[in-house]
N, C-alpha and C positions, 0 to 999 in steps of 0.2 A: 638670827641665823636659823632657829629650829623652826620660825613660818617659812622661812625660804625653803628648809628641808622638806618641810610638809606639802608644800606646791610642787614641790619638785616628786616627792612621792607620786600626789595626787596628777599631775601630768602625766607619769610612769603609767599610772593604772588606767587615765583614759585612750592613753596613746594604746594600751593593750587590750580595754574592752573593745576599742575601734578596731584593731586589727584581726579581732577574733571576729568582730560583727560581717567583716568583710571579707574573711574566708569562710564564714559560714555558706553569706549568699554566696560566693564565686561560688562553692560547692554546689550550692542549690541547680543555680546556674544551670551548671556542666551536666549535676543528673539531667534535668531537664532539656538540655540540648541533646544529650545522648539518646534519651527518648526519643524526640523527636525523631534523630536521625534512623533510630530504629523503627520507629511507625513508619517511616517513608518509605525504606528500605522494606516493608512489609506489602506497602501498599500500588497496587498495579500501576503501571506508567505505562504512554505508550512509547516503545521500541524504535528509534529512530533509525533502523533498519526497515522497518514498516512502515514507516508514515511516507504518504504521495512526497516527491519533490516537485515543487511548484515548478511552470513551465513559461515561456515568455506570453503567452496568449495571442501567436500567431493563427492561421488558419491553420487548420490541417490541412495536409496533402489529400486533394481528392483521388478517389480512383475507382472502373468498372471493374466489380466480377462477377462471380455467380458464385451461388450460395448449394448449399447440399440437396436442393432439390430442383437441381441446375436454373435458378430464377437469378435475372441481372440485376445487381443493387451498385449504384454509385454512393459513396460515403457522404455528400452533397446533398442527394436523395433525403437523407436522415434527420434534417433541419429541422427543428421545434423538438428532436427529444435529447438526452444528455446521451453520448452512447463513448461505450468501456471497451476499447479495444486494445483485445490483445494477439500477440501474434503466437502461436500454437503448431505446433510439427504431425502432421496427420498421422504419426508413426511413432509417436513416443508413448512411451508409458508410467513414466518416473514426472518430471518436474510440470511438462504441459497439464496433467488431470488438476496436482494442485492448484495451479492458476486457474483454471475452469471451474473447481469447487468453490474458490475464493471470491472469484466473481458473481455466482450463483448464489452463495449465502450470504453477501453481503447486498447483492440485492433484497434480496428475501425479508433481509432487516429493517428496509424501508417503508415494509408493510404496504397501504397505499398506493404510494409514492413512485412503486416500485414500475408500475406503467410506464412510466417518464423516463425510462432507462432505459435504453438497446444496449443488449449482450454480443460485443462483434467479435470475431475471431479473425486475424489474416493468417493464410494455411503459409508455416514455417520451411517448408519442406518442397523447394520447387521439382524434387525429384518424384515427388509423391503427389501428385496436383490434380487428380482427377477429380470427378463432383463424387465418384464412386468412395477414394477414399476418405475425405471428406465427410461424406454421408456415414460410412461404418464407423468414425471414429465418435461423429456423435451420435451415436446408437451406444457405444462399445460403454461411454461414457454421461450415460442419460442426459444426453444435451440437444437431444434431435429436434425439439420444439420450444429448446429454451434460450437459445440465439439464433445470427448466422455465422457458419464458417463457413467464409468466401476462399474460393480459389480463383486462378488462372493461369495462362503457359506460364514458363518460367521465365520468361523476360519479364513478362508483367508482374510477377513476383519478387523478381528481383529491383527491380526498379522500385517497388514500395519500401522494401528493405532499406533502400539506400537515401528515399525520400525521409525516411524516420528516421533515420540513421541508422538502423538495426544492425548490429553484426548477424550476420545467418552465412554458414559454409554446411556443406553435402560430407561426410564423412565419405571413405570407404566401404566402409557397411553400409551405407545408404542412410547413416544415421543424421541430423541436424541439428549441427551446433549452433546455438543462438543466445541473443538475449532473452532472457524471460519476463520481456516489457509489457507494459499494461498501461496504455494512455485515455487519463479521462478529457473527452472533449464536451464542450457546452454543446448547447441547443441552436446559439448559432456555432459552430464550426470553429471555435478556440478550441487550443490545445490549453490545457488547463493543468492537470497534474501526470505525474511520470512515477508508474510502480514496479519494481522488479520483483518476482517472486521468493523464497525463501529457499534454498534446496535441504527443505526439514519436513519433515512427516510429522516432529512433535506436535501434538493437540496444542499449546500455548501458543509456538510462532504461527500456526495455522489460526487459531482464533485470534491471535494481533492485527495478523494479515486482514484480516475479513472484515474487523472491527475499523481500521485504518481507512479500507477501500470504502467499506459505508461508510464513514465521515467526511468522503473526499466527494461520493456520488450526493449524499443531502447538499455540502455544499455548492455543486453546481446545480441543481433541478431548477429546471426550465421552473418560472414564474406564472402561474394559476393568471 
């Protein structure tokens, strides 16, 4: 009876040096997953508010216009570079400049590379569709020689809108409400990815944004 006791002791105490062994680790564990969770939590991610959405890899909608130094470009024309088009309100000053910066520095980022990308604009704004205004907004906006922003009447305006899908309406004020899309198309003539801008001035969603659209333009570059 008193070996039985003694086992039975000796069970007690492995059964509790085990139990202790194994809330030690689970503790380990947990700090260590909490860590983790905290490095992550520290560490940049990107923004799935910023990143391109993929797009079906149709053609693009072609179309003629003329550009701010009244010269005719068809979007067809453009075959062999990757080109980032976005549609832009010849008359805003709030959300179109950001998209215009974004696209401009995220080219920039490609260093090199950066050749192989056209900067296009479609003018937002069929109320406002001269090459004149046009031409002032990339002046206003130091963009006069860093893409094209095309125009045309406003039926031809409006019918690209509708080929993209774009929402675009004329306010009372003469203001243009739109989307704030950004479509990257290949070197042949897919559409490729779909960006809408942020309506944030903060430095980080601006630098997301920039950082996102250059990862989306390296991934299409036309092939050396």
């Amino acid at each position: 009876m008193r070996q039985l006791g003694g086992l039975h002791k000796l069970a007690l105490a492995v059964c509790l040096v085990t139990t202790t062994l194994v809330l030690i680790v689970g503790v380990a564990w947990g700090i260590k997953l909490i860590k983790m969770k905290n490095s992550q939590a520290n560490t940049p991610s990107p923004d799935l508010a910023t990143a391109g959405f993929p797009l079906s890899g149709n053609l693009a909608p072609d179309f003629t216009l003329v550009d701010q130094f009244g010269q005719s470009h068809t979007l067809s024309s453009m075959r062999g570079q990757e080109v980032v088009l976005a549609f832009i309100d010849s008359r805003c000053k709030t959300l179109c400049p950001l998209t215009a910066t974004i696209m401009y520095n995220a080219r920039q980022q490609l260093g090199a590379s950066a050749s192989k990308v056209a900067l296009v604009a479609v003018n937002a704004n069929p109320n406002a569709n001269s090459t004149t205004d046009v031409e002032a907004w990339s002046i206003s906006h130091g963009m006069l020689h860093q893409w094209l922003f095309l125009t045309g009447t406003a039926q031809q305006l409006q019918t690209i809108y509708q080929e993209y899908k774009i929402y675009d309406e004329v306010t009372s004020d003469g203001t243009a409400v739109h989307d704030p899309a950004t479509f990257i198309i290949d070197a042949q003539g897919h559409e490729r990815l779909y960006f809408e801008t942020l309506d944030s001035n903060a430095p980080s969603d601006i630098r997301d944004q920039e950082v996102a659209m250059a990862d989306g333009m390296r991934q299409w570059l036309p092939q050396s």
